[in-house]
RODO-271899 format. One record per atom (N, C-alpha, C): residue number from 1; chain; x, y, z. Coordinates in nm, 3 decimals, padded with zeros to 5 digits, always signed. Example, Ala and Ser with C-alpha at 12.3 -4.5 7.8 and 13.67 -1.06 7.14 Angstrom:
SITE seq mol      c1      c2      c3
SITE   1   A +01.319 -00.569 +00.780
SITE   1   A +01.230 -00.450 +00.780
SITE   1   A +01.320 -00.330 +00.780
SITE   2   A +01.285 -00.225 +00.708
SITE   2   A +01.367 -00.106 +00.714
SITE   2   A +01.290 +00.003 +00.787
END
This chain:
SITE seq mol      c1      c2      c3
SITE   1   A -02.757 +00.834 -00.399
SITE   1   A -02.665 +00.817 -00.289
SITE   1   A -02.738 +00.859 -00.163
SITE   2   A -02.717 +00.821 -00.061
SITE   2   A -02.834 +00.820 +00.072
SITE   2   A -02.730 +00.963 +00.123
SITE   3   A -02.767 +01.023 +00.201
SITE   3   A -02.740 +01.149 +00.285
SITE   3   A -02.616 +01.118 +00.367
SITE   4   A -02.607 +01.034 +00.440
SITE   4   A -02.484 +01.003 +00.479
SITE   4   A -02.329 +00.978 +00.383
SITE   5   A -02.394 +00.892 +00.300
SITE   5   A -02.276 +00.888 +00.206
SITE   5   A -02.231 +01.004 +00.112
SITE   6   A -02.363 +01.076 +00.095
SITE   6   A -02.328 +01.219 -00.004
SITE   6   A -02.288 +01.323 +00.086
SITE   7   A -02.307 +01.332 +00.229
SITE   7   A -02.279 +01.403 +00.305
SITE   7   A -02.073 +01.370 +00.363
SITE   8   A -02.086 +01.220 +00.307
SITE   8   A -01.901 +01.207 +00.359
SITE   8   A -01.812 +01.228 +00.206
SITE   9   A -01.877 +01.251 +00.089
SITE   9   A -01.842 +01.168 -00.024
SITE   9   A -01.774 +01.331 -00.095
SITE  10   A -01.723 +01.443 +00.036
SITE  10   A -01.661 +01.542 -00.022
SITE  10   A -01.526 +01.582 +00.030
SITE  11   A -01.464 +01.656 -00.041
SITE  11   A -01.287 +01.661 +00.006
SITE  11   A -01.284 +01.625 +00.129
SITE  12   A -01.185 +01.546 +00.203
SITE  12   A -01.192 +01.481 +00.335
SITE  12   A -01.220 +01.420 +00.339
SITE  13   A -01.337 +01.337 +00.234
SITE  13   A -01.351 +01.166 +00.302
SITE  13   A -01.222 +01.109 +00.198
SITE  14   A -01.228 +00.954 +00.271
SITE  14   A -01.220 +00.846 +00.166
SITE  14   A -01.335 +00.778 +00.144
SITE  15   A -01.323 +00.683 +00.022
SITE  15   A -01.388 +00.565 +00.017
SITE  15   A -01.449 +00.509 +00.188
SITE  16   A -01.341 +00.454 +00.232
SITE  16   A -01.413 +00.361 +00.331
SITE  16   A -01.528 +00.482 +00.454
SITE  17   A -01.485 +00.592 +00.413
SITE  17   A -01.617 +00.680 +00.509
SITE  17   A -01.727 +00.662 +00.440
SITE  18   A -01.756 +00.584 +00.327
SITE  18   A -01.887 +00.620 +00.258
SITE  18   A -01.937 +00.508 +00.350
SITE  19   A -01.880 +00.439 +00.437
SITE  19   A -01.940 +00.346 +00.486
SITE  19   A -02.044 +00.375 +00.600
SITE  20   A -02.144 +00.369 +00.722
SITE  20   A -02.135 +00.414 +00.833
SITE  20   A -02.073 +00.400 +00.934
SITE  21   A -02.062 +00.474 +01.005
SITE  21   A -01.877 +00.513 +01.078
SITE  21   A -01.959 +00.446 +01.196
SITE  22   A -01.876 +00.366 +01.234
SITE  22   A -01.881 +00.244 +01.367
SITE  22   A -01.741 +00.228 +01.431
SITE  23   A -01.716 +00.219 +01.542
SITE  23   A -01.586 +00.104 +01.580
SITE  23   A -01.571 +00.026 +01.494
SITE  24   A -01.683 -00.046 +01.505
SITE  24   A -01.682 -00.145 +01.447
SITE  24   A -01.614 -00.140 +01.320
SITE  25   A -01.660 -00.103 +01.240
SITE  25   A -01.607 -00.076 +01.094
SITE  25   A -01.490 -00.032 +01.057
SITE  26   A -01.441 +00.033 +01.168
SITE  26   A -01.293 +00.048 +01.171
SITE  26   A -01.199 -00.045 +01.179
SITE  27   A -01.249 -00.089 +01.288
SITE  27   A -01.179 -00.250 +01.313
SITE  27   A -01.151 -00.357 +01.199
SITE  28   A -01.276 -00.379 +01.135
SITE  28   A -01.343 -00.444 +01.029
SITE  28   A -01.269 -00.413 +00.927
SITE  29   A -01.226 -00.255 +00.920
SITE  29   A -01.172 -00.215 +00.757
SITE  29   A -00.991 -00.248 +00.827
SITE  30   A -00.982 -00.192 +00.935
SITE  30   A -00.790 -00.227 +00.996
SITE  30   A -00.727 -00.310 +00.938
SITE  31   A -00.815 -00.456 +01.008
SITE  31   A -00.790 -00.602 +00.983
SITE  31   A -00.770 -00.654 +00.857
SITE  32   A -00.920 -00.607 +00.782
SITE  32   A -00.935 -00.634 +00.631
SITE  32   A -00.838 -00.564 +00.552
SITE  33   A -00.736 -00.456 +00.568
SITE  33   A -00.639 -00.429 +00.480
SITE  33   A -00.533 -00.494 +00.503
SITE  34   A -00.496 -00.534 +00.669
SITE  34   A -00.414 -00.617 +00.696
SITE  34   A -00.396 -00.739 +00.616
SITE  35   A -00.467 -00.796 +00.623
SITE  35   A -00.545 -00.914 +00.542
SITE  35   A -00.504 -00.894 +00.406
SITE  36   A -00.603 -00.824 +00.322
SITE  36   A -00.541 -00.805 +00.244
SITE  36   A -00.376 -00.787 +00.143
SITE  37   A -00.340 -00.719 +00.263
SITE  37   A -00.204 -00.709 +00.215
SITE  37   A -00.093 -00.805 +00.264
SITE  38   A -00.148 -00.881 +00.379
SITE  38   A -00.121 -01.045 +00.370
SITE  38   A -00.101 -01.116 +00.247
SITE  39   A -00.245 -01.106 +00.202
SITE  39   A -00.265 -01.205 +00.055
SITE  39   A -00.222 -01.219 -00.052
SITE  40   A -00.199 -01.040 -00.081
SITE  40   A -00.139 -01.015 -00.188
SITE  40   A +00.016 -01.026 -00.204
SITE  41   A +00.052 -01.062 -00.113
SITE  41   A +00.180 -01.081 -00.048
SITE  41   A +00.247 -01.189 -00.101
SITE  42   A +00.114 -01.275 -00.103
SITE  42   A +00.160 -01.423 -00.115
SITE  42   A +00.167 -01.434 -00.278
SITE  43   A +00.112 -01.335 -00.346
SITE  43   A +00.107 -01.320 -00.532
SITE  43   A +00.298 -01.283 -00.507
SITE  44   A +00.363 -01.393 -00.535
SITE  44   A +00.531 -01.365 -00.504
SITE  44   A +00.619 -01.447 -00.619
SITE  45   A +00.677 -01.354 -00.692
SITE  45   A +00.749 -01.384 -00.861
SITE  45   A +00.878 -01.382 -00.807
SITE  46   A +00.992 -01.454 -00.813
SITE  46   A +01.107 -01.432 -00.764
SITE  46   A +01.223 -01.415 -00.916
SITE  47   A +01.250 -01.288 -00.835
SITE  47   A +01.342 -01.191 -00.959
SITE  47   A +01.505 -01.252 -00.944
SITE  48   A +01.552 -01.290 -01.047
SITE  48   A +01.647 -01.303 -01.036
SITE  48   A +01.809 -01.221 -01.060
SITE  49   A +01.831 -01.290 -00.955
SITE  49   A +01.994 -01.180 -00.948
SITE  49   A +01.938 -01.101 -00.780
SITE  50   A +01.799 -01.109 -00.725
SITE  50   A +01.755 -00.992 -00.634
SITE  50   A +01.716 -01.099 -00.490
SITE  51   A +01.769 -01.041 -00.420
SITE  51   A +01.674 -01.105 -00.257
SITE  51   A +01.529 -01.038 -00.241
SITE  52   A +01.461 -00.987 -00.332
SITE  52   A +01.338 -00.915 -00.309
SITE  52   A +01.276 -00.946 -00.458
SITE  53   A +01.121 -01.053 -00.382
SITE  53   A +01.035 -01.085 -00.495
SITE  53   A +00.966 -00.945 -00.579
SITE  54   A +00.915 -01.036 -00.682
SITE  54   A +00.814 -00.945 -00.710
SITE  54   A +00.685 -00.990 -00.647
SITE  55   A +00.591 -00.860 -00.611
SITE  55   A +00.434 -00.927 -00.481
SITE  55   A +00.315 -00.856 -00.542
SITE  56   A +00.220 -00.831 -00.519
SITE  56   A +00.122 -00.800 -00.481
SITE  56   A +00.078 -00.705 -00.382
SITE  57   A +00.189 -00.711 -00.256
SITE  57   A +00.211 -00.644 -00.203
SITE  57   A +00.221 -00.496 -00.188
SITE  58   A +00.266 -00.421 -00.271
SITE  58   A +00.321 -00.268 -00.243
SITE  58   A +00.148 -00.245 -00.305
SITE  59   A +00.115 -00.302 -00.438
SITE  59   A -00.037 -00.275 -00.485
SITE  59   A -00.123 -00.240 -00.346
SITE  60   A -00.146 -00.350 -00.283
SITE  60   A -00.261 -00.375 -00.170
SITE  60   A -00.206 -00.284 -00.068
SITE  61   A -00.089 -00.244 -00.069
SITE  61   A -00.075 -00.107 +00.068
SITE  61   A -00.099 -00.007 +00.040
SITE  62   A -00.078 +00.058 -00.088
SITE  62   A -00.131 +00.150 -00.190
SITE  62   A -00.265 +00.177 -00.143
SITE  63   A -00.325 +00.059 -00.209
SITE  63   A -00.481 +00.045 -00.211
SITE  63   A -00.577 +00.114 -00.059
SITE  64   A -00.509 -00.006 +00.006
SITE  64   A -00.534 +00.018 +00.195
SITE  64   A -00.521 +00.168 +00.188
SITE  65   A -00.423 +00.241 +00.173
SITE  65   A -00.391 +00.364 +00.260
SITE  65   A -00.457 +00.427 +00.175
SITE  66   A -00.512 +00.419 +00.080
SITE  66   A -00.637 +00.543 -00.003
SITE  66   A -00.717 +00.517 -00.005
SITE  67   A -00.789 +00.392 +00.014
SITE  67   A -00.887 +00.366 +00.062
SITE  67   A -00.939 +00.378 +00.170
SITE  68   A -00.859 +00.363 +00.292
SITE  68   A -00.880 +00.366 +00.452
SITE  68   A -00.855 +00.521 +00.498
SITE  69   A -00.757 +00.597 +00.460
SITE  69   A -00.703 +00.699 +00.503
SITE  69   A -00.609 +00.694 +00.561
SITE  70   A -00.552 +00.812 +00.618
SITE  70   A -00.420 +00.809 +00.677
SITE  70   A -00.418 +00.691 +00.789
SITE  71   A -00.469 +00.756 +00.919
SITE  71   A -00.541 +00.641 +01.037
SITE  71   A -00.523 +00.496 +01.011
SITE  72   A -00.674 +00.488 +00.955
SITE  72   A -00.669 +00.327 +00.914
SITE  72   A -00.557 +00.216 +00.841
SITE  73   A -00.510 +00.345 +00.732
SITE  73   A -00.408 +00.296 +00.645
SITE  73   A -00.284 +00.253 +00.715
SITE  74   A -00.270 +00.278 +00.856
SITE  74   A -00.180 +00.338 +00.890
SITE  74   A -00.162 +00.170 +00.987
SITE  75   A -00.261 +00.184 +01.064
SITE  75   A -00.296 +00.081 +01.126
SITE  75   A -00.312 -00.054 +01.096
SITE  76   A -00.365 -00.038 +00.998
SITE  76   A -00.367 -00.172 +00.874
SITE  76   A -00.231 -00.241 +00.875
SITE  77   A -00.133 -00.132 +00.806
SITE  77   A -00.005 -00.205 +00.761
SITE  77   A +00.084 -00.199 +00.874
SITE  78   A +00.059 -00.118 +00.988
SITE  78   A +00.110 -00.166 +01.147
SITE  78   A +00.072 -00.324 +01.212
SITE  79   A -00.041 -00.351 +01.170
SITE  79   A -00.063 -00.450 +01.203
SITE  79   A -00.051 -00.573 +01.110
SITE  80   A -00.046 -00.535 +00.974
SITE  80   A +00.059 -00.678 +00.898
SITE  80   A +00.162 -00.661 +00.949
SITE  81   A +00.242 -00.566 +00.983
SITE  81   A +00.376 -00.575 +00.948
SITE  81   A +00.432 -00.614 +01.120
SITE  82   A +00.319 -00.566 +01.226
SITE  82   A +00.346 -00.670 +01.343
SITE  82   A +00.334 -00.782 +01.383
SITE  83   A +00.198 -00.862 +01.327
SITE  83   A +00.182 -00.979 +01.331
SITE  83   A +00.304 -01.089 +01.233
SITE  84   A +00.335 -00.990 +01.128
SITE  84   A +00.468 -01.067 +01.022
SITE  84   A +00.578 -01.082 +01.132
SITE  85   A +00.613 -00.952 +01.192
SITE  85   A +00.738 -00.966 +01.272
SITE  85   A +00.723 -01.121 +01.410
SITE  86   A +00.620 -01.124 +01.444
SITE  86   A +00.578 -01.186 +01.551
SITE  86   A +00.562 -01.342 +01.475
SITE  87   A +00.587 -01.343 +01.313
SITE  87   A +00.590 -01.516 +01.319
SITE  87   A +00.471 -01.556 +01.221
SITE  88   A +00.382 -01.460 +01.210
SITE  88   A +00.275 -01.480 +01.121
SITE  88   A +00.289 -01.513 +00.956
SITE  89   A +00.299 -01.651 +00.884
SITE  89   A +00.381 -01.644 +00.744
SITE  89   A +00.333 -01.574 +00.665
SITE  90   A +00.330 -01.434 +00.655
SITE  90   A +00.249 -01.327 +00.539
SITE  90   A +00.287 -01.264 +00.487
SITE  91   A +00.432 -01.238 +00.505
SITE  91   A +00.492 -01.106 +00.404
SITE  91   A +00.548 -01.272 +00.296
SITE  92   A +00.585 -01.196 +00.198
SITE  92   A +00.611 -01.233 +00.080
SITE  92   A +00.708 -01.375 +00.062
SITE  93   A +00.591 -01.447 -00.005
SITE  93   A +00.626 -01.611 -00.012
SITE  93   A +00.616 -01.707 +00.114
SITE  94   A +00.499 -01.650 +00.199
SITE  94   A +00.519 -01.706 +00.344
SITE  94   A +00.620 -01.684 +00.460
SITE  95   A +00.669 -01.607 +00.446
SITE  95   A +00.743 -01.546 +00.566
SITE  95   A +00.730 -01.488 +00.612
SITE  96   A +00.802 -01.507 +00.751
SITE  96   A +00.753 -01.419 +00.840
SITE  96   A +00.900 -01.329 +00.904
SITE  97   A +00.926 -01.247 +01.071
SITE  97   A +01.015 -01.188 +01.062
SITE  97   A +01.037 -01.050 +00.988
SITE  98   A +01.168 -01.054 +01.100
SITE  98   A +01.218 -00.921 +01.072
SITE  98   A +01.364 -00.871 +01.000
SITE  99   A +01.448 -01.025 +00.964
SITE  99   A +01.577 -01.020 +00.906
SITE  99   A +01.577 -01.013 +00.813
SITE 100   A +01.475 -01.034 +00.741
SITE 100   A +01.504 -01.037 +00.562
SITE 100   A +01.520 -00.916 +00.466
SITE 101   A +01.628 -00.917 +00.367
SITE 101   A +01.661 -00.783 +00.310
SITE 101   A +01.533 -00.716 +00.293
SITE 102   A +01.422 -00.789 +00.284
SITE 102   A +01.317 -00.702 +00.206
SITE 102   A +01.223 -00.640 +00.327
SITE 103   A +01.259 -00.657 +00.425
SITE 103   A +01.151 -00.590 +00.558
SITE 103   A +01.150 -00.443 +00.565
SITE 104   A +01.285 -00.350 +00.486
SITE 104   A +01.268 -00.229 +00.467
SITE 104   A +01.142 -00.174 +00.358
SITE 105   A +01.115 -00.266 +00.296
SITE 105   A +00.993 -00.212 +00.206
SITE 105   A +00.860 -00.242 +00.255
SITE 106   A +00.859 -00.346 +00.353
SITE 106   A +00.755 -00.354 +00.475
SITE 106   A +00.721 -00.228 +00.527
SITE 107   A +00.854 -00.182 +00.616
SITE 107   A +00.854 -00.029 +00.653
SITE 107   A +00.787 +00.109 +00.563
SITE 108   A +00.876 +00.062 +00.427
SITE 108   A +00.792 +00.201 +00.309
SITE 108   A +00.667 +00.184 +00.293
SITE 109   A +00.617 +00.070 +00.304
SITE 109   A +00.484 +00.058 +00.274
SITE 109   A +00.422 +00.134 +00.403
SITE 110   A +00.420 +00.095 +00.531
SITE 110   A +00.376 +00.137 +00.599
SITE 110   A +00.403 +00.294 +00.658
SITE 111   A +00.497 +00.334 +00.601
SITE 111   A +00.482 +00.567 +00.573
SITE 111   A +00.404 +00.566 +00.435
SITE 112   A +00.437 +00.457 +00.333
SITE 112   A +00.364 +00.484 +00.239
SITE 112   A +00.203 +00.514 +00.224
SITE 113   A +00.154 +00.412 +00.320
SITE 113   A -00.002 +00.384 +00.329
SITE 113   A -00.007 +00.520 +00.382
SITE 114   A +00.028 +00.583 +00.490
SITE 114   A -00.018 +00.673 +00.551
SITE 114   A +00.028 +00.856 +00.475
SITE 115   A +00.097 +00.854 +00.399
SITE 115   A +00.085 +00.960 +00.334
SITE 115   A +00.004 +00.936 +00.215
SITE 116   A -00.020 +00.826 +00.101
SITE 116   A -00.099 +00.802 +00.021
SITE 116   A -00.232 +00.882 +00.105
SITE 117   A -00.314 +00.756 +00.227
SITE 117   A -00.396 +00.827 +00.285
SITE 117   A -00.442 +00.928 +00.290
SITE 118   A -00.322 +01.040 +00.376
SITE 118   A -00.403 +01.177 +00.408
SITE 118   A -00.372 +01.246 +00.228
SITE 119   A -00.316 +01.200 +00.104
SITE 119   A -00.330 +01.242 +00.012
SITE 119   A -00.479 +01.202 -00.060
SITE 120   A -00.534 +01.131 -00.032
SITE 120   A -00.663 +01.092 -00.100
SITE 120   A -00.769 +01.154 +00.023
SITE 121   A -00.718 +01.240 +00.109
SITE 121   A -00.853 +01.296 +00.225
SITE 121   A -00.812 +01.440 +00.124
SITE 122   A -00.744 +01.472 +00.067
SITE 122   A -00.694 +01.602 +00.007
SITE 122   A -00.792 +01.606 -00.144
SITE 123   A -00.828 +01.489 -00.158
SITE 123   A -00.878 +01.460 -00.348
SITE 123   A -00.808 +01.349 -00.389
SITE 124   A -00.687 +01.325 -00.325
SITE 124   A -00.587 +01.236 -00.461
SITE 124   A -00.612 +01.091 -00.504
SITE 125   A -00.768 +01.097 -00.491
SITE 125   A -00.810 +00.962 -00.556
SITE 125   A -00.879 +00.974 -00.631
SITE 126   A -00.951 +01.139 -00.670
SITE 126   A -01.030 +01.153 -00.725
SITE 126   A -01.077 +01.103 -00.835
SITE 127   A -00.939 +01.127 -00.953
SITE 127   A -00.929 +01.142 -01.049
SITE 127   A -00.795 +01.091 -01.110
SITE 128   A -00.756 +01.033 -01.236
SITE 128   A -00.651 +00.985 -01.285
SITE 128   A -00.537 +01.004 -01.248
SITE 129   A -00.532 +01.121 -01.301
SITE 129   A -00.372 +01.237 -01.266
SITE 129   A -00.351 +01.228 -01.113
SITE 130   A -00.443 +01.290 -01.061
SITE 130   A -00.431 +01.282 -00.920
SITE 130   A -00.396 +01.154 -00.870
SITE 131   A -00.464 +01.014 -00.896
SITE 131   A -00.420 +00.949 -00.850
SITE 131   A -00.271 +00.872 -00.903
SITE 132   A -00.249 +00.919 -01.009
SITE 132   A -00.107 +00.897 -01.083
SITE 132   A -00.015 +00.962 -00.959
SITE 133   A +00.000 +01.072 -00.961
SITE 133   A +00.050 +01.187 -00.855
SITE 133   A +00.039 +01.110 -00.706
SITE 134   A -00.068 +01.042 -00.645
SITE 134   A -00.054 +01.000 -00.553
SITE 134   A +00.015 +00.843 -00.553
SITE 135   A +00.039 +00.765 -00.618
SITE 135   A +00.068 +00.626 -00.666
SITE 135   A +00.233 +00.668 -00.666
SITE 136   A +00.264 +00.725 -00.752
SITE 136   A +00.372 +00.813 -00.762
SITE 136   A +00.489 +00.837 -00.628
SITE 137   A +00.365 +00.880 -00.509
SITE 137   A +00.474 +00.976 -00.440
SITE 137   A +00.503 +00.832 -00.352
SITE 138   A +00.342 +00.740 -00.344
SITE 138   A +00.349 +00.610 -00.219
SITE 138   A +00.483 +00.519 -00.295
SITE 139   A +00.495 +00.478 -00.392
SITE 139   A +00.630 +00.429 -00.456
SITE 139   A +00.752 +00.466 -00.425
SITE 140   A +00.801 +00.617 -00.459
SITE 140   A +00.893 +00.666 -00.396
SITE 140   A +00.927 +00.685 -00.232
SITE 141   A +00.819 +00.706 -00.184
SITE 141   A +00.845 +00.643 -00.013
SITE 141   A +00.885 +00.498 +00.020
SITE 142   A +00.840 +00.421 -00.051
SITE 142   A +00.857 +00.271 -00.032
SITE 142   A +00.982 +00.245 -00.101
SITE 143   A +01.037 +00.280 -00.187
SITE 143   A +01.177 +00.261 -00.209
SITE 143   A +01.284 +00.332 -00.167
SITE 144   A +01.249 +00.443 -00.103
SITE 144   A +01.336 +00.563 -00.084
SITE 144   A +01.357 +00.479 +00.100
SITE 145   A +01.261 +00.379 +00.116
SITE 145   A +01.291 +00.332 +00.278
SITE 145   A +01.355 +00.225 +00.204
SITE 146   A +01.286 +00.088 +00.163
SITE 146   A +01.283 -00.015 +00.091
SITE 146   A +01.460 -00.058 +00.026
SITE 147   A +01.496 +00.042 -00.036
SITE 147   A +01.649 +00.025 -00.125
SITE 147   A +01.768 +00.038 +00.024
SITE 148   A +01.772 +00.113 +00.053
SITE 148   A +01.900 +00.139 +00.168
SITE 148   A +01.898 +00.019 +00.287
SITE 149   A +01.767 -00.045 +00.330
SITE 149   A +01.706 -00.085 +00.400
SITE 149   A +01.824 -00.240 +00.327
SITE 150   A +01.743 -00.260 +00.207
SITE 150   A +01.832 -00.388 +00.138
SITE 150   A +01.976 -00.364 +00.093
SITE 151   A +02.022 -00.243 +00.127
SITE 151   A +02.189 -00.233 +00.087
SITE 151   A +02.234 -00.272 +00.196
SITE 152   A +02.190 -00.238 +00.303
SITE 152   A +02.229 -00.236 +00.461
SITE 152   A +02.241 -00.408 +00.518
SITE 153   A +02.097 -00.460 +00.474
SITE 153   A +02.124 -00.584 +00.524
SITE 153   A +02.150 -00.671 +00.474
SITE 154   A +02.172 -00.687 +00.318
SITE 154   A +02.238 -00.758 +00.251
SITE 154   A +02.367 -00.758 +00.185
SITE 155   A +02.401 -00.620 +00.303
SITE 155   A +02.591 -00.572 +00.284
SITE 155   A +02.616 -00.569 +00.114
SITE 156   A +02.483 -00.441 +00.067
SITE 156   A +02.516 -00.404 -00.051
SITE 156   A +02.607 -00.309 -00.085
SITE 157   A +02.665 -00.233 -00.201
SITE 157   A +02.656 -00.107 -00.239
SITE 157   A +02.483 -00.074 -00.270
SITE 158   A +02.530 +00.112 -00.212
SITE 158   A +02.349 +00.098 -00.290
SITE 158   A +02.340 +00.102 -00.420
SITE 159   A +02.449 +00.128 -00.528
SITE 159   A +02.470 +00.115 -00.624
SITE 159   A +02.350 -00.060 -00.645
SITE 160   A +02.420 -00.160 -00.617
SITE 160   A +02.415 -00.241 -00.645
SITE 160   A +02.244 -00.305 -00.599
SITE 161   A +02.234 -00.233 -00.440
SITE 161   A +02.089 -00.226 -00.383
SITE 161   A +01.995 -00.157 -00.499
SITE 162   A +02.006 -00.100 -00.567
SITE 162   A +01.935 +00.020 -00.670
SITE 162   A +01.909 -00.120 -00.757
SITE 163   A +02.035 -00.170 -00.831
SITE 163   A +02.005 -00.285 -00.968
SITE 163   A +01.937 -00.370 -00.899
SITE 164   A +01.942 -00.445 -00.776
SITE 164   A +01.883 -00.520 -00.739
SITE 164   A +01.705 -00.502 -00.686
SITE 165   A +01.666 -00.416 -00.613
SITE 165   A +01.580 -00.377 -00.533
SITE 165   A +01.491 -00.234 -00.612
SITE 166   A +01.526 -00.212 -00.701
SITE 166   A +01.450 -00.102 -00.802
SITE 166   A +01.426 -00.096 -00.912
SITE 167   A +01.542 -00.110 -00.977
SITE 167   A +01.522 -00.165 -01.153
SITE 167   A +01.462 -00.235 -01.164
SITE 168   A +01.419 -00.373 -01.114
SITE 168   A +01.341 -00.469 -01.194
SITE 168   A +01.247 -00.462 -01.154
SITE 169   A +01.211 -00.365 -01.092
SITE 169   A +01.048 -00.350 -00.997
SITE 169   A +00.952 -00.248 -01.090
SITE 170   A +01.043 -00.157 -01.165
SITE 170   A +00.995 -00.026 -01.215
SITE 170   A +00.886 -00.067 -01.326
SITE 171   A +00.858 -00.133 -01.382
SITE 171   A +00.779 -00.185 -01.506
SITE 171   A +00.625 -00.261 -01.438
SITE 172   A +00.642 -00.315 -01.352
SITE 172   A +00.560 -00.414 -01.271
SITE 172   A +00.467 -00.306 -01.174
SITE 173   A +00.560 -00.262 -01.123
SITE 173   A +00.515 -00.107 -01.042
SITE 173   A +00.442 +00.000 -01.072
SITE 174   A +00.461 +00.018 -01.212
SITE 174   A +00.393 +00.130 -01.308
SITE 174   A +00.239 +00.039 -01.374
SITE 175   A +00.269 -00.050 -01.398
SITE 175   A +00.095 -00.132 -01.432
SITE 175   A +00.042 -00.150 -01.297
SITE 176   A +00.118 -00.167 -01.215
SITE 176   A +00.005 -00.159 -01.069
SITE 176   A -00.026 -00.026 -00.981
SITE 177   A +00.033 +00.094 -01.059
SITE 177   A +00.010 +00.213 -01.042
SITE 177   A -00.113 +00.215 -01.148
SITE 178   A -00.093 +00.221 -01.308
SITE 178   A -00.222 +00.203 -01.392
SITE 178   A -00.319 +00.146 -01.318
SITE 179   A -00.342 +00.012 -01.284
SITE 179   A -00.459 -00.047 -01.281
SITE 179   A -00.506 +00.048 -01.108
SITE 180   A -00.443 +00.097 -01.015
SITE 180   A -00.494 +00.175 -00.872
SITE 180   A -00.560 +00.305 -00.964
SITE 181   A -00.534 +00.400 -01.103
SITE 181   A -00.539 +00.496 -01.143
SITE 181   A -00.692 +00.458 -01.189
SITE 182   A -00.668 +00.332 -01.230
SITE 182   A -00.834 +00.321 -01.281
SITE 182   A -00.970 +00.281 -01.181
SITE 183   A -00.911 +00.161 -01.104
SITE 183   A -00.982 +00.132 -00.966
SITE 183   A -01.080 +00.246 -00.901
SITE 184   A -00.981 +00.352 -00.805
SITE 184   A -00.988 +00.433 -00.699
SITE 184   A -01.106 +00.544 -00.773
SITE 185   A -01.031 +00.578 -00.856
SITE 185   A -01.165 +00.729 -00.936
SITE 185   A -01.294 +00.649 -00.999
SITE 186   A -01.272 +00.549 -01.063
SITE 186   A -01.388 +00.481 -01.061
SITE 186   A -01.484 +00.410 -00.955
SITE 187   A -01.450 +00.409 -00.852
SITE 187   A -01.499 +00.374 -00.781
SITE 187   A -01.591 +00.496 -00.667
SITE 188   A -01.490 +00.625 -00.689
SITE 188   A -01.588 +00.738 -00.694
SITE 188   A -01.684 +00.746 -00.741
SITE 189   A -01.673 +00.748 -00.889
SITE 189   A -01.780 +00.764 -00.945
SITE 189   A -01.901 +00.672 -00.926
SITE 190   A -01.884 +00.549 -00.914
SITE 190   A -01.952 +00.458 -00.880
SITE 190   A -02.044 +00.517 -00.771
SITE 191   A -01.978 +00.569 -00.662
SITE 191   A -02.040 +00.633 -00.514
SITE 191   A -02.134 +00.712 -00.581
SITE 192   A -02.073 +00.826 -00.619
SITE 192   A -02.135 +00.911 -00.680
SITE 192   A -02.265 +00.923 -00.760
SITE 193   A -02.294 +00.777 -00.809
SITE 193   A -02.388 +00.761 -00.884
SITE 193   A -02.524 +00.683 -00.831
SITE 194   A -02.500 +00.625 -00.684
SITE 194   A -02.616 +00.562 -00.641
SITE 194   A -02.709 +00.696 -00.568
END
């Protein structure tokens, strides 16, 4: 590992510091999670009985905000989730806007990215558990905004916001928590090893 990268590659970095720290690269990594979580956006299963697909989505904001850090993470999904509002077709199944029941989980994602973040400048990508623990808490932010968000505008009970907007997510959610648990610490190690 070259001096720079073994010199960022301890409690306090993320991943994307192993990079060399530029504007530039900031910019570069902003956009590219934006992007990202554009794309994955468009991976969109429509659940039935629910106004809220299943995506790709909550994965790739996850990803962004422990990968990028708080900051970046932060910025990233500020800027999907402004360019979406402004008309851009990228949140989930090509849409764009701000009326749709599901724009409250737009919102979780984006506190989500940014506490995931400063949890992986702490370690919480290190390692399995840890990143279980961090996958964990970014989920419960994103639904804890995400559910009320869809009771509210689709004149639910949240009773009913809960069956719709949580239950059928919980199974789908937990393998895309697995597969971030394996990703993120491996990809440490990976660092770790050049």
């Amino acid at each position: 590992m070259s001096t720079a990268a073994a010199s960022s590659a301890r409690p306090g970095a993320v991943l994307a510091d192993l990079l060399p720290a530029t504007r530039v690269r900031d910019i570069a990594l902003v956009l590219g999670g934006a992007a990202l979580t554009g794309l994955a956006a468009q991976i969109s299963v429509p659940v039935p009985g629910s106004p809220v697909p299943v995506t790709g989505q909550t994965f790739a904001a996850l990803l962004v905000g422990t990968a990028l850090g708080a900051g970046r993470g932060f910025l990233s999904l500020a800027v999907y989730a402004l360019a979406g509002m402004a008309g851009m077709p990228w949140f989930a199944g090509g849409t764009s806007g701000y009326t749709a029941p599901s724009f409250g989980y737009i919102l979780g994602m984006l506190l989500a990215a940014t506490v995931v973040g400063a949890l992986a400048r702490r370690g919480g990508d290190r390692s399995v558990p840890r990143m279980a623990g961090t996958m964990l808490v970014g989920e419960a932010i994103i639904y804890a905004i995400g559910v009320p968000y869809l009771a509210f505008a689709a004149d639910m009970s949240l009773t009913a916001a809960i069956a719709a907007g949580l239950t059928p997510f919980l199974i789908g959610d937990a393998l895309k928590a697995a597969l971030a648990m394996g990703v993120l610490p491996a990809a440490w190690k990976l660092a770790g090893r050049k």
